[in-house]
C-alpha positions in Angstrom: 43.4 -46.3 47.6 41.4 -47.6 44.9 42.6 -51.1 45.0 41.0 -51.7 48.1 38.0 -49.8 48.3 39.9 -47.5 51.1 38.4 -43.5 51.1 40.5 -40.9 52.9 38.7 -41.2 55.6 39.2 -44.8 56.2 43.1 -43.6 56.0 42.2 -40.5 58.5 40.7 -43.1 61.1 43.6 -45.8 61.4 46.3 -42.9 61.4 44.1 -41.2 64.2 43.2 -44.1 66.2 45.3 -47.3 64.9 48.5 -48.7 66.6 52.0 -46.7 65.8 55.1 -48.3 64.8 57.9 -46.7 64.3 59.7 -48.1 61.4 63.9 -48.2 60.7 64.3 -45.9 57.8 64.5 -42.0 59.6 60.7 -40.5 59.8 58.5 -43.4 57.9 55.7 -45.1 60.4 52.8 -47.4 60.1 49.6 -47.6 62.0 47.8 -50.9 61.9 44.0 -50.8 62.7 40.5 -52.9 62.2 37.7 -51.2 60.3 34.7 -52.1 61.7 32.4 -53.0 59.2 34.6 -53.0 56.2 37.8 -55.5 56.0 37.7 -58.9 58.0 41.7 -58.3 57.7 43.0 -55.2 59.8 44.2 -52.0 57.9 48.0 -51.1 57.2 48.9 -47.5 56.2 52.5 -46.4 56.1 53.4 -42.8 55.8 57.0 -40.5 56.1 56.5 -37.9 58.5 57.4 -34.3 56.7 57.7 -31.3 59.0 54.0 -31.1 60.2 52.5 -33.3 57.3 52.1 -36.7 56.8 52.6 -38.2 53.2 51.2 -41.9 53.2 53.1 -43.8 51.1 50.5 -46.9 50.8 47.5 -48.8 52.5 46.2 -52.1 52.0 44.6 -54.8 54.3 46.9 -57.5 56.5 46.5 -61.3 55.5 44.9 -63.4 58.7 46.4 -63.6 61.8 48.6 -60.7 61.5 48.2 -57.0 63.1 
């Protein structure tokens, strides 16, 4: 995620310990999740859910005020 300076382990960390949501459309998520150090905004990822893989679609950082 080049955009916004985010390495696959930034990505590995919010899946692993950020807050699930399950979203409408069948076997997409998102986890929402502070970085410590890195982003004053907390850390959207949302992924579809294949078999026993995850495919994350994008990630980018929440405006202000939002989680």
């Amino acid at each position: 995620m080049a955009l916004y300076a985010l390495s696959e382990e930034d990505i590995a960390y919010v899946v692993e310990e950020g807050k699930r949501e399950d979203l409408p459309e069948p076997g997409r998520m998102s986890f929402t999740s502070y970085l410590a150090a890195r982003s004053q905004y907390p850390i959207k990822v949302v992924g579809l859910e294949q078999a026993k893989d995850l495919l994350i679609i994008t990630a980018y950082p929440l405006k202000k005020g939002r989680s």
